[in-house]
N, C-alpha and C positions, 0 to 999 in steps of 0.2 A: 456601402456594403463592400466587404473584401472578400477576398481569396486565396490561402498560400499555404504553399506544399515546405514541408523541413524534412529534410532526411538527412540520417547521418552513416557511415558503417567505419567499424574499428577494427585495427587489427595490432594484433600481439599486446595486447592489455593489457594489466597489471590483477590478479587475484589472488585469493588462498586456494591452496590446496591443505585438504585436512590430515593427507596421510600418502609421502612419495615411497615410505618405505613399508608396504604392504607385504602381506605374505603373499611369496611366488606363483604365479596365477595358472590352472591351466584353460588352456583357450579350446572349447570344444565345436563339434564339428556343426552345430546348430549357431555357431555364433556367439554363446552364452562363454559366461569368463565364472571359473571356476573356482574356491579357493579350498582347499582341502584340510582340514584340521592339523594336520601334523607335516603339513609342509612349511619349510622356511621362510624368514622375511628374507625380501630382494639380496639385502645388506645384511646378514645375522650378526655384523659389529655393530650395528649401534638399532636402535629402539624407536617409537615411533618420529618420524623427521615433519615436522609441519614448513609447507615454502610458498611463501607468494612467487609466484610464475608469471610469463607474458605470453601466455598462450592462449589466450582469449578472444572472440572477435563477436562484439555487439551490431546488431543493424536497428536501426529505427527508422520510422515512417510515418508520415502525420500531417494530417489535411486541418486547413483551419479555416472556420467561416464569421466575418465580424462583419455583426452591422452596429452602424455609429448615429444617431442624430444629435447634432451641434447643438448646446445652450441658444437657446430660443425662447422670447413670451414665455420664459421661464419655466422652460420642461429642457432637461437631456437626458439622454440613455444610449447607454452603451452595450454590449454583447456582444460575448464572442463564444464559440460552441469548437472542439475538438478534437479529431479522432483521430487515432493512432495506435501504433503496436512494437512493442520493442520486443527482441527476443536476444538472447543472447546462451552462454554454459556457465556463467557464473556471473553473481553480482556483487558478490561482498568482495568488498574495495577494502583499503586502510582503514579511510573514514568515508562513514556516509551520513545522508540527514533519514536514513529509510531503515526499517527494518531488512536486514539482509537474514533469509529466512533457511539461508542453508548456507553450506563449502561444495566443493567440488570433492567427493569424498577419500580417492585415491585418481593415479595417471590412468587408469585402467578403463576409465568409461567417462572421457570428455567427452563424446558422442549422445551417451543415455543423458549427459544435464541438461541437456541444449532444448528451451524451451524457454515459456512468457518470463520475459525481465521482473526480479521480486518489485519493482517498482513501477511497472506496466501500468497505464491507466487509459484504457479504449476508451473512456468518453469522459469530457471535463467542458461542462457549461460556467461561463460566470454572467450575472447582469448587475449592472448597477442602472440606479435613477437619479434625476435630482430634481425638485419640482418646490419652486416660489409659491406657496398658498395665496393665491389673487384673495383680495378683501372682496368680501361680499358681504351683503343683508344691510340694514339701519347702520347708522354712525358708530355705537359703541361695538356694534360687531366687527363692522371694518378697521377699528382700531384694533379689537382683540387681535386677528388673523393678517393685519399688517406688516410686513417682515419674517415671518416664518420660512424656515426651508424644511425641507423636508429630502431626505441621504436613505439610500435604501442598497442592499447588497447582497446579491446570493450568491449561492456556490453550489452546482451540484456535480458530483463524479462518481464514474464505477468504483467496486472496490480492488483491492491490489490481488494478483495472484501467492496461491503460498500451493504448498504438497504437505500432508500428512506424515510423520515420521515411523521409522519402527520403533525406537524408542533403547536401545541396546543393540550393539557389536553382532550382529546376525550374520555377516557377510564373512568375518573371521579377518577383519583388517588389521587386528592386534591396538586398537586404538586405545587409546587412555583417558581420551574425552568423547562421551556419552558414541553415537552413532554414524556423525559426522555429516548428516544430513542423508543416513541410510532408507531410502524408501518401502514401501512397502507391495504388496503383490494389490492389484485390484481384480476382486472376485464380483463385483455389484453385476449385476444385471445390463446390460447396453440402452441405451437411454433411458438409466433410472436415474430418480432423483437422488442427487448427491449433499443438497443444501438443502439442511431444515431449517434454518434462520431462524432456529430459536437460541438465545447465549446459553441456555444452560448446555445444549448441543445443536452446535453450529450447522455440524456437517457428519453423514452418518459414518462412524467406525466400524457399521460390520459390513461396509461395502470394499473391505479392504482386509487381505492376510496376511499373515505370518511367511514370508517367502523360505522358501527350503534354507538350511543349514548351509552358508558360504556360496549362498547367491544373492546376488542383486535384486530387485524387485522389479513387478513392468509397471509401476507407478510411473507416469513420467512427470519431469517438472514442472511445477506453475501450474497445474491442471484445476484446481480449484479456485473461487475468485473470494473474494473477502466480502465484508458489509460495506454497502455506497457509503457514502456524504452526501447531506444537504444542511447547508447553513444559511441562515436570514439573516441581518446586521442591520439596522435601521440607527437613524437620527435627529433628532427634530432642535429645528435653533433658531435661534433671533436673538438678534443686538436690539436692546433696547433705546442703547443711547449712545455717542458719536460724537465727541469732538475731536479737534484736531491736536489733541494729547491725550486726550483718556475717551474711556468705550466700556461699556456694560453689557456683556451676553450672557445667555443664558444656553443651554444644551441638555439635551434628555437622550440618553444611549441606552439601547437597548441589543445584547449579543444572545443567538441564539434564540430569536423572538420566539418560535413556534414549540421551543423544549423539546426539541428532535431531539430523540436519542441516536449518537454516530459510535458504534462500536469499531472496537481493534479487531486483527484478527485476533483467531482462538491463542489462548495464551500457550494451550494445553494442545500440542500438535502430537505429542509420542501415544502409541496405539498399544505397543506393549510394554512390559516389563523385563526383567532379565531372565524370568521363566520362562517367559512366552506367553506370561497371563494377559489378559488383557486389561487396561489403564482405563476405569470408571469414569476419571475428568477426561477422556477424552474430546477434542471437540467445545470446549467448555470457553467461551468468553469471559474477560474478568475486568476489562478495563474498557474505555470510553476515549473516542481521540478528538473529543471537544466536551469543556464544560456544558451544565445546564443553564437556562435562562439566568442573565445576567444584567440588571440595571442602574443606572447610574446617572445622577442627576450634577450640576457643573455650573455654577455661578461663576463669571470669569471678572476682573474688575483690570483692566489695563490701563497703566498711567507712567 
């Protein structure tokens, strides 16, 4: 059995910014940043400016617990279980292998992004097994079950954090691509439930509004979390036959033994429209981030 801590903290990163050349902001006495319809951009020579920056600073933190027993009288298993929490004000990078589920929307509020990593995952179990079927019963049974293995693999994790969009230029950034990762107001109730976990609607839309004309929203970031993972992988195999040049096995793979369903987040995050109506697929799942039951059978012949 183990134990061991990883942390990491960044500073001056690399991300997008959606919009440096915003209309001129004014800053009011509650602290809210203001944009006022008929005021100028920063810059009124040129048009929306999109810039990756190094102003960024990630922290992570992550405790990990493995336990091992070594191949033995033909059983081993492994596991390791982990928990952790990154946060950071942006995560879309150049490239990533993750959905990156927003920008940073204009320089005007690095402070309001700064929340759960879109790649955050507070708990990530994995186990594997591996286990030699000992021969048992009368002769032709111990021949059946003689050589068999038997490969086993699971995976289970929370899901990733995302935020709900407004859906259209509400803040009056002058953008030219859709919101920029504009949020929205949350009017729900204080510990209500936010997750219906059903795909046709994920998470409820009318726990969130419309924020006034050229403000911000108090959505803050990452506040929602997505649907887990659980996956099963098994194996079963024996060589039948063995010489010292050629070998006959056989394998039976099965992915996704239990036909869990693992959903994406909502595909469909924007709440409103450009009137302000509000967006029916809101909340709406539509895709799957692992196939269904998968089986496959593998006669191998080496010589």
């Amino acid at each position: 059995m183990g134990l061991g801590y990883a942390g990491s903290r960044g500073v001056h990163l690399m991300s997008f910014v959606g919009n440096v050349n915003a209309t001129r902001p004014q800053y009011l006495a509650d602290g809210r940043v203001f944009l006022a319809a008929d005021a100028p951009r920063l810059n009124p020579a040129f048009s929306q400016i999109s810039m990756r920056r190094t102003q960024f600073d990630p922290v992570f933190h992550g405790l990990t617990v493995r336990v091992e027993r070594r191949w033995r009288d033909g059983f081993g298993f492994q596991g390791s279980y982990q928990w952790s929490k990154s946060i950071d004000n942006s995560s879309s990078t150049i490239t990533n292998d993750f959905t990156a589920t927003d920008s940073v929307p204009t320089v005007y509020n690095y402070r309001a992004n700064r929340g759960l990593s879109d790649f955050d995952l507070r708990h990530v179990t994995a186990l594997n097994l591996s286990w030699r079927i000992p021969p048992a019963g009368g002769r032709i049974a111990a021949w059946a079950l003689r050589g068999w293995e038997l490969h086993t693999l699971a995976k289970l994790q929370g899901g990733q954090p995302f935020a709900p969009t407004v859906g259209f230029d509400r803040v009056r950034l002058q953008t030219t691509r859709a919101d920029l990762g504009q949020r929205p107001d949350f009017i729900g109730a204080p510990g209500g439930r936010l997750i219906l976990g059903d795909p046709q609607m994920y998470f409820d839309p009318m726990a969130f509004g419309l924020p006034a004309a050229g403000y911000f929203g108090t959505l803050g970031r990452g506040t929602l979390i997505g649907p887990g993972l659980f996956a099963l992988d098994a194996a079963l195999h024996k060589t039948f036959w063995q010489g010292e040049r050629r070998s006959l096995s056989f394998r039976f793979e099965a992915f996704n033994v239990t036909n869990h369903p693992n959903f994406r987040q909502p595909s469909s995050l924007a709440l409103f429209g450009s009137t302000g109506a509000r967006v029916g697929s809101a909340g709406r799942i539509t895709d799957t981030s692992t196939p269904a039951r998968q089986i496959q059978l593998a006669l191998k012949w080496a010589f």
